[in-house]
N, C-alpha and C positions, 0 to 999 in steps of 0.2 A: 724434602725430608720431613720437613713439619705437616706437611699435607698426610706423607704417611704414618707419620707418629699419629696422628688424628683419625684416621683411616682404624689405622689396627686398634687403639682406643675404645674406639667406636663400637667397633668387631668385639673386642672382648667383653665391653658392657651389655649389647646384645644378649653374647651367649649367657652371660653372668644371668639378665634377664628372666630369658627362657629357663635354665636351668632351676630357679629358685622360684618360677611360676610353679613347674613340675613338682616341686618339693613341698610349694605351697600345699598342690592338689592332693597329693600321696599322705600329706598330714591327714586327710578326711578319710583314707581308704579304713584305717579298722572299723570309724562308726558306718561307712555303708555296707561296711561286710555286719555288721552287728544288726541294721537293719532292714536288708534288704534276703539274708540268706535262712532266717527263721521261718519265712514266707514261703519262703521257694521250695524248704525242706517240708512244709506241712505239704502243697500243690503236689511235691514229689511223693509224698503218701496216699495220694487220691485212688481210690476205684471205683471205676464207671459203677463194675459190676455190684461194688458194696454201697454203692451209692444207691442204686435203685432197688437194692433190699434194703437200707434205711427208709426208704420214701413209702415205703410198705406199713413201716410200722405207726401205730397210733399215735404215741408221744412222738416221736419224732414230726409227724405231722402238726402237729395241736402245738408243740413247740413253734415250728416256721409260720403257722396262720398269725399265733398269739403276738411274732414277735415283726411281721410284716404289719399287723392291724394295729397294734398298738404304735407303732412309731411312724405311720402314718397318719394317725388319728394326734397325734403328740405333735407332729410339724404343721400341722393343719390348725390345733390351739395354738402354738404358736405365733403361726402366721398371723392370728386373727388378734390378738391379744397382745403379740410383740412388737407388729410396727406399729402401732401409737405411741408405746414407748420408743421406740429406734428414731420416731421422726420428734418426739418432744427432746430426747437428747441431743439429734440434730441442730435442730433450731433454735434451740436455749443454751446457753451457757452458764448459768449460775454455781455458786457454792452448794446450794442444796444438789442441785443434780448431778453436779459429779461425785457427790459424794453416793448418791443415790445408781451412780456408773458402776462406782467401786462394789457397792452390795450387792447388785447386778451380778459383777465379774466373780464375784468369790464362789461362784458353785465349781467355775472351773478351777478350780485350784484344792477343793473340799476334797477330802480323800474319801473314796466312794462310802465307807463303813460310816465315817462323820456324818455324809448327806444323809444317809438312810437314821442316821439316830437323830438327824435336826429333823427328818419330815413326821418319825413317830413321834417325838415329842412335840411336836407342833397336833400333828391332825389325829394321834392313837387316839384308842379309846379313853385314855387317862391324860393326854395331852390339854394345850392350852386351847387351842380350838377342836378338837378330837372330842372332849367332854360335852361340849352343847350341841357337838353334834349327833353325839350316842343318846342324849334327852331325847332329842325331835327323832331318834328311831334310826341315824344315816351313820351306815358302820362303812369305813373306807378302809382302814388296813385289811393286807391279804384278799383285796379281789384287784380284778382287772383293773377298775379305776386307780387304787393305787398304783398302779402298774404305768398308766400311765401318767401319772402324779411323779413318780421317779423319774420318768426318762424325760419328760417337762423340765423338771429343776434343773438336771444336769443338762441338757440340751439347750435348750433357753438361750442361755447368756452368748452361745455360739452365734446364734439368728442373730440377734440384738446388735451385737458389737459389728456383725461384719456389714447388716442394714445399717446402721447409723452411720458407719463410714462412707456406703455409698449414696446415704441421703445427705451427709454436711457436704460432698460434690457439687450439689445441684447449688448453682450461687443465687445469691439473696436480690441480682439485677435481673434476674430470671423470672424468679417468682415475683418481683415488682412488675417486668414486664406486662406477665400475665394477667395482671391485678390495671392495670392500666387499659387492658384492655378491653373490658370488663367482666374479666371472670372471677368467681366469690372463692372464699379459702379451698370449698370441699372442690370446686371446677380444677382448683388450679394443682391440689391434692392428685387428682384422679388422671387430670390427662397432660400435667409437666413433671409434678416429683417424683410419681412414682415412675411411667415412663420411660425418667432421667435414671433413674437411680436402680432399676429392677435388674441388670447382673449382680447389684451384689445381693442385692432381695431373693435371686434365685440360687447362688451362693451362696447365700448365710440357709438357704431353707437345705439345701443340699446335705450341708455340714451335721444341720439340726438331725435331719432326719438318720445321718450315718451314726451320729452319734448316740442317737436315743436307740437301735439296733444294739451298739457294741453295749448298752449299760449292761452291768451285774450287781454291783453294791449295794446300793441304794435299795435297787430294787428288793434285794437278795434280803435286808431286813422289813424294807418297809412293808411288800408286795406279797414275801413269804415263795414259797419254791413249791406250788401245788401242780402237779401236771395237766395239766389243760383246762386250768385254771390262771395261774399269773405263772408258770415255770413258760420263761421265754428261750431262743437258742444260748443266749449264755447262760444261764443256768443249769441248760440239759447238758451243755457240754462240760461245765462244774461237777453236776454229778455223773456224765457219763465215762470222764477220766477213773472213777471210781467201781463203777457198776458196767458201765458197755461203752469200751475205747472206740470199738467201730462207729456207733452214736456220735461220739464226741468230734469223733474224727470229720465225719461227714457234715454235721451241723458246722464246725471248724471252717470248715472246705468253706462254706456257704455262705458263712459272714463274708470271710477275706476273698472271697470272691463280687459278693455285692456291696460291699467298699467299696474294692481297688473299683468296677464299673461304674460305679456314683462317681467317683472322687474325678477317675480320667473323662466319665460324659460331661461332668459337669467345665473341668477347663478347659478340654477341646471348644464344647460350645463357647464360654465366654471369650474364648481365642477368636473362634469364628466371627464370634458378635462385634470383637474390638476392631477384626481387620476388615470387617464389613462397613465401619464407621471410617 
């Protein structure tokens, strides 16, 4: 009898289990309906056929070069400019540099209209470095550069953060290794940490590059909205909600569509890369 009191016990905590796993999951169902069905309802809007009469028009065009060129040209400064920082955050620990983490982090957090009025007041014409640069003749608000000057600050801190995580990985009996054996800081740079560390290196460039695509804000003050000039796809589709829904629609299309392919190429691969290892 006690065997089956323990038995049915058993049985009921089970289903009790199961049951309240269920309940767990069904708590999350409003946010994935919240964020998975906006997506699907834009995709559901899509025509081929309006598609390839947007690809006809000019702005529309000058929009997709302005906003492919610039945000690969943004994860490229990046690149080149952010892991030295990613790998000195690594490697260091101090009070200055994490505080130096924190300022880092805050673009992600800026609300796009804030970034755009900290980058004019920083480099405008009437800004704190803006002003010595309009002496020597170098106007940067409202051209390309700033364009890509926006999608930098807010982009940035994405690379950074997610390089730094995969370069504090690489441990410290590793790079001594290497050093023992006698390879000098830049040998052991070049062919262990980064190496070691380069999914998330290729991960954080991933993100950079998504990200400086989706910018508007920033941009939208600092860069100015001139059509094939700094008017990138989120801007045309800012003003094409207003002026040509079909525009907007289709440039729409074209973001969330080369996201969601960045986002799913990029963990497929490092999926691939993990179970390769």
């Amino acid at each position: 009898m006690a065997g089956e009191r323990s038995t049915h016990r058993t049985l009921i905590r089970t289903q009790w289990d199961a049951a309240m796993r269920w309940l767990f999951a069904c708590a999350g169902i409003p946010l994935l309906f919240l964020l998975v069905v906006p997506g699907l309802t834009l995709a559901q809007r899509f025509s081929f056929a309006e598609f390839l009469h947007q690809l006809s028009e000019r702005t529309t065009l000058q929009a997709i070069k302005l906003s492919f060129v610039t945000a690969t040209l943004t994860t490229f400064v990046v690149l080149l400019m952010g892991t030295p920082i990613a790998y000195l955050l690594a490697r260091r620990q101090t009070r200055l540099l994490r505080a130096l983490e924190v300022l880092i982090d805050l673009p992600t957090i800026f609300p796009p209209v804030v970034a755009g009025i900290a980058l004019l007041l920083a480099f405008g014409r009437m800004g704190f470095i803006g002003k010595w640069l309009n002496e020597m003749g170098i106007d940067i608000v409202f051209t390309p550069i700033a364009v890509i000057m926006a999608q930098t600050f807010v982009a940035a801190p994405f690379y950074i953060k997610t390089a730094t995580i995969g370069l504090r990985m690489v441990s410290t009996d590793t790079i001594e290794a290497a050093a023992l054996e006698g390879a000098d800081w830049f040998q052991t740079l070049i062919h262990v940490t980064i190496p070691m560390s380069w999914r998330s290196i290729f991960s954080g460039a991933a993100l950079c590059w998504a990200r400086a695509m989706g910018e508007f804000g920033a941009t939208m003050i600092f860069a100015g909205n001139t059509p094939g000039r700094t008017q990138t796809m989120t801007l045309a589709v800012y003003v094409g909600f207003e002026i040509d829904l079909d525009q907007a629609l289709t440039l729409a299309v074209i973001l969330l569509s080369t996201s969601a392919i960045v986002l799913y190429a990029t963990r497929t691969f490092m999926a691939v890369g993990s179970e390769d290892d």
